[in-house]
C-alpha positions in Angstrom: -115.7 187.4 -82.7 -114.3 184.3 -80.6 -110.6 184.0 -81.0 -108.7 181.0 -82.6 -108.4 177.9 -80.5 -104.8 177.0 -80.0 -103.5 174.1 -80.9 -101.9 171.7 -78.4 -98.3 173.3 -79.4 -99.4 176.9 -79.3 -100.6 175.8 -75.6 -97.1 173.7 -74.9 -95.3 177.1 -76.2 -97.6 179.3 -74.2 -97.3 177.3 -71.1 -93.2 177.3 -71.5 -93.4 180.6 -72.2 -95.4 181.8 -69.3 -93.4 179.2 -66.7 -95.6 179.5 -64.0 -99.6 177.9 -64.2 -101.8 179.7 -60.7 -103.3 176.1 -59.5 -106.5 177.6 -58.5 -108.0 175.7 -54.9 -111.3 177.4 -53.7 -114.5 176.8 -51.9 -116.3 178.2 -54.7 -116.3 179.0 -58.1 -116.7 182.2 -57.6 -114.3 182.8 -55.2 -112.3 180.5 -58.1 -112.3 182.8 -60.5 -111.8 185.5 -58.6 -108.5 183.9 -57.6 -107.7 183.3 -61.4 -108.5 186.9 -62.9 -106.6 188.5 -59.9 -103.3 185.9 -61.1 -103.8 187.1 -64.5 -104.4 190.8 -63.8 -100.4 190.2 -61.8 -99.2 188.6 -65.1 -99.7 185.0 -64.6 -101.6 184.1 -67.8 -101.7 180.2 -67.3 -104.4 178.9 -64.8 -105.4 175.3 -63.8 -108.6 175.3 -62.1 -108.7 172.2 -59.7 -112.3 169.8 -59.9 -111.6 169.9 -55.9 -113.4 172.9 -56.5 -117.4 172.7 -56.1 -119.0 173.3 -59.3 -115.2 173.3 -61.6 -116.8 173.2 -64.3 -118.6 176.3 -64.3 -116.0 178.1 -63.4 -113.5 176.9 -66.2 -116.6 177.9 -68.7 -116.3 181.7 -67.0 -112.8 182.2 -67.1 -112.7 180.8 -70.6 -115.2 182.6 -71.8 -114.1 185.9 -70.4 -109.9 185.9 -69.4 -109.2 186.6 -73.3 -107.3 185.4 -75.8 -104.0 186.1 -73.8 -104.8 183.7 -71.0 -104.9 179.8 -70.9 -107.6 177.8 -68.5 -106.7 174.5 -68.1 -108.4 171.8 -65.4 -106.6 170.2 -62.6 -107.3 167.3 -59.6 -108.5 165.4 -63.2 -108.4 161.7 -62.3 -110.3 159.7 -65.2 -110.9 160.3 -68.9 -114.4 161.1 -68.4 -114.4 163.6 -65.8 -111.5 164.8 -69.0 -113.7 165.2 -71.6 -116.2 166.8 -69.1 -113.4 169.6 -68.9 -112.5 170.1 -72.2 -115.9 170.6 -73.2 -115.7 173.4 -70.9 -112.7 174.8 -72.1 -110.2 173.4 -70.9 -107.1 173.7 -72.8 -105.3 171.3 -70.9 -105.7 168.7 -69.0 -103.2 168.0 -65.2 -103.5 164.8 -63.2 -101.6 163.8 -60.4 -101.8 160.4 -61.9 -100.6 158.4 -64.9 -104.2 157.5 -66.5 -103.6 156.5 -70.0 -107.4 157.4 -70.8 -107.2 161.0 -69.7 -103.7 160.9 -72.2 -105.9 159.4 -74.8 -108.4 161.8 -74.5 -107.1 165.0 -74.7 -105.4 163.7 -77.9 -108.7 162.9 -79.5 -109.7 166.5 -78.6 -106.1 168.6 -79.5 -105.8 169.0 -75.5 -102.5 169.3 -74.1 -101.9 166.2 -71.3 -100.2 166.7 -68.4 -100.5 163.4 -66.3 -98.6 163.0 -63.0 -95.7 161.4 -62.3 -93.0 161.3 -59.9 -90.0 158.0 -60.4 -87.8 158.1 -63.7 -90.2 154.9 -64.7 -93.2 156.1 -64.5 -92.3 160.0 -66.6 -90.4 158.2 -69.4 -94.1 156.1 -69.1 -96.0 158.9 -69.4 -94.0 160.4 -72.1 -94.3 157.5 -74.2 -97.6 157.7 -73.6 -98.2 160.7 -75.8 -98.2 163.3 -72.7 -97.4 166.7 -74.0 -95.8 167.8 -70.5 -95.0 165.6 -67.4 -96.7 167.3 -63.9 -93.8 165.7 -61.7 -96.0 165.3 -58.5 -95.3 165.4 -54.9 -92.0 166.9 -56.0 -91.3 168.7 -52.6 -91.2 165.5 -50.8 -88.3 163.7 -53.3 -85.4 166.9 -53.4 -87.3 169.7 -55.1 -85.7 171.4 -57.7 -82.2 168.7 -57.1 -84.6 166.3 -58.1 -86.0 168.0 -61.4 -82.2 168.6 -62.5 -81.2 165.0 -61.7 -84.5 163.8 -63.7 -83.1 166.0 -66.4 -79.7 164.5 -66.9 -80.8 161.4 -68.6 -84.4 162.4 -70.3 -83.7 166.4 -71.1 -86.1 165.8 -74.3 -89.5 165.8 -71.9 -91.1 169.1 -70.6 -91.3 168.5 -66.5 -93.8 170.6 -64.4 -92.9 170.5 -61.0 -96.0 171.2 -58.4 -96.9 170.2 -55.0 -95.1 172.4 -52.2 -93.2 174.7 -55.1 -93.1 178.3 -53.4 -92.0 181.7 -54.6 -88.9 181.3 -53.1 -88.0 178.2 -54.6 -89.3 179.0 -58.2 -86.0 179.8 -59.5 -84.5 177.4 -58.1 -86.8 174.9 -60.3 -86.2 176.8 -63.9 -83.0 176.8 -63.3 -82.5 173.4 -63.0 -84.3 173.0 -66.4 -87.9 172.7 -65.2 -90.2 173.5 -68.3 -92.6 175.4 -66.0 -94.0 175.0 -62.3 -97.5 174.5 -61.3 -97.7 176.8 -58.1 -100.3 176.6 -55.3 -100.9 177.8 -52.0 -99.0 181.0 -52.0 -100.3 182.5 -55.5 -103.6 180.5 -56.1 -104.8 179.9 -52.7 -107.8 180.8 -50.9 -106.4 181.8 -48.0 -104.3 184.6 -49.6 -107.9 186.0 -51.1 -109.4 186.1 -47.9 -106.3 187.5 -46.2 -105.8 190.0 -49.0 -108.1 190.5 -51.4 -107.6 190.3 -54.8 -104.3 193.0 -54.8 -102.6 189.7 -52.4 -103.5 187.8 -55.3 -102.3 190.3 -57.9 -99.0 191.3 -56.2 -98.1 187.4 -55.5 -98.5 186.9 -59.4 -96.2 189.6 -60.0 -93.5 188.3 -57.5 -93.8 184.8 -59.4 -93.2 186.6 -62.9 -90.9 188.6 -61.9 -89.2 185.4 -60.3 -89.0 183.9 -64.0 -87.6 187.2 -65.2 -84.7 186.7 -62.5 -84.3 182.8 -63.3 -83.8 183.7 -66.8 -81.7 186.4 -66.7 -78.8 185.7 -68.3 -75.3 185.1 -65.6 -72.6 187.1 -66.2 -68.4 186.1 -64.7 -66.0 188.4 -63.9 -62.4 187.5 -65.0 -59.7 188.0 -62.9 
């Protein structure tokens, strides 16, 4: 029996929940979902399989069809509303660009997709937001402050889910939560080729598990000592 499709807040929830999506770069598919079921098998549920990788699509069918009900497959590297729909039909269950294309917005809406176009000045989020973008993929966000930049975008627009990704790390993932990041899109050191061929799927696995156990840490709650 194929489980219930989610609706675009079960996937918003999910994806809040989880806090960290595996953005999954290969020279395969194969090797691409290799990288994704080792993620999930550390406890990072979420994965966004880039169309940088050669044949995407057949590789967000595969994990779809066989990751399970507890894990979400999303498409990444998406850059018009075509190559969008192409995804979705898939699997997808959302959609990331690194741009702000109003079709790709418009049609994951049509389809009950969470969006998650790119973004990176106050301008262009608030533009995304209004767009109808279910999350906002704040992209380069290494290059503009990291996680000082998230918290400062949060001050005046704490209403819209940011996703921080490009050069986030395991030991800056914290750092990002904390400063009221709705979840982080994480790369080369969980989702990475390299860190397959260095270490086999266990590198893959026991990465996934330091990046959960990193949102475990950010959300633990702070106690003060009274003098």
């Amino acid at each position: 029996m194929n489980a219930p499709v989610p609706t675009r807040a079960d996937v918003v929830r999910r994806i809040k929940d989880g806090a960290v999506i595996a953005v999954v770069r290969a020279a395969s598919a194969t090797e691409g979902v290799q990288i994704a079921q080792a993620a999930k098998a550390g406890g990072v549920r979420i994965v966004e399989v880039t169309l940088t990788v050669p044949d995407a699509l057949a590789a967000i069918r595969q994990l779809s069809d066989t990751l399970g009900a507890d894990a979400l497959v999303g498409a990444g590297s998406v850059l018009d509303a075509e190559a969008a729909r192409a995804c979705i039909g898939a699997g997808a269950r959302f959609v990331v660009s690194p741009i702000l294309e109003l079709g790709i917005v418009a049609a994951c809406r049509e389809h009950d997709v969470v969006a998650m176009p790119g973004a990176l000045t106050p301008t262009e989020i608030a533009a995304a937001a209004a767009a109808g973008a279910d999350l906002v993929k704040v992209f380069p966000v290494s290059a503009v402050g990291g996680a000082s930049y998230v918290r400062a975008l949060r001050g005046p627009m704490p209403h819209i889910g940011l996703v921080p990704t490009g050069g986030v790390t395991l030991s800056d993932a914290a750092a990002y939560l904390q400063a009221g990041a709705a979840a982080i899109g994480a790369g080369s050191d969980l989702a990475g080729p390299e860190l397959l061929r260095k270490n086999g799927r266990a590198g893959v696995t026991a990465a996934a598990r330091a990046y959960v156990e990193a949102v475990r840490a950010a959300r633990r709650p702070t106690t003060t000592s009274l003098s």
